[in-house]
N, C-alpha and C positions, 0 to 999 in steps of 0.2 A: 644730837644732844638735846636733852630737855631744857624747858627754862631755868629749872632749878639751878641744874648743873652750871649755868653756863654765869648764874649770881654768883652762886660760889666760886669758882675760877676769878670774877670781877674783884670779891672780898679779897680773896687769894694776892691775884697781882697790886690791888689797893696797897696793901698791909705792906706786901715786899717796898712799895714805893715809898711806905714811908718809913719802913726801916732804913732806908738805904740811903734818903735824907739825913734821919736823926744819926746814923753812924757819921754819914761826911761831915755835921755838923760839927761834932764831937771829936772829929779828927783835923778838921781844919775849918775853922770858923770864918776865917778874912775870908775865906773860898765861896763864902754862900754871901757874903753881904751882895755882890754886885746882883746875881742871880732872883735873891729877895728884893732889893732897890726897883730893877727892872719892874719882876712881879707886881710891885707893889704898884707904882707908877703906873701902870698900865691897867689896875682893878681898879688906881682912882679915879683915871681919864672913863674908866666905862661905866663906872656910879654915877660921877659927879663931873659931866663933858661940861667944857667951856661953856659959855654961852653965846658965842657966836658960831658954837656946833649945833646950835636948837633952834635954831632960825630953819627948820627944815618944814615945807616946802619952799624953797624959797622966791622972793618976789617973781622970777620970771616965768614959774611952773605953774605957779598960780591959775586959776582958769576964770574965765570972766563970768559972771554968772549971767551974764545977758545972751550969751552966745549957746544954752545950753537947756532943755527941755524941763520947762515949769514942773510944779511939785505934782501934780498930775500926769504927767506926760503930754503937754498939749505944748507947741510949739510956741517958741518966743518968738516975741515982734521981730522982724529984720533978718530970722533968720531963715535961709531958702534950703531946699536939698536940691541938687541937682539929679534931674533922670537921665539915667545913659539911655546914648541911643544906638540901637543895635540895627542891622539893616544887612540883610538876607543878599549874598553875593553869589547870582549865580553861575555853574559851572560847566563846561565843554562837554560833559559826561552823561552821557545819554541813560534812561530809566533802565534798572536792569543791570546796568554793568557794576562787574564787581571792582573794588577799590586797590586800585595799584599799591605793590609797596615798594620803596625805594630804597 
């Protein structure tokens, strides 16, 4: 299917969907109040969220700015990186030999 095609099928089932509203409406009204109520409640909570939904990050996520590489990239006072230390363990297996599989 091209793009085209695939708008127009979208236009298509749109339209069915909202024929098929406007009829139930028109057939039974009390039927859509909850349905709308819901809807509706739920586009205002996502406009217009509480305000103690906007508190986001909030205090704990926060990150300290002292702990975290200046505007440059150059390290801040106090803070270290650790280097791993790796250390070569060697083994029974003489040069040459080829590697066992278990």
């Amino acid at each position: 299917m091209n793009p085209r095609s695939r708008k127009t099928w979208m236009y298509v089932i749109l339209f069915l969907i909202g024929v098929g509203i406007l009829y139930q409406f028109a057939i039974n009204p009390r039927g859509m109040i909850i349905p709308l109520a819901v809807f509706g409640a739920v586009y205002l909570l996502y406009k217009f969220p509480p305000s103690r939904w906007r508190q986001f990050p909030s205090s704990r996520w926060r990150r300290d700015p002292g702990k975290f590489a200046g505007p440059r990239g150059e390290k801040m006072p106090g803070h270290s990186v650790r280097k791993a230390k790796f250390r070569v363990i060697r083994g029974n297996k003489k040069d040459g030999e080829p590697p066992r599989c278990q």
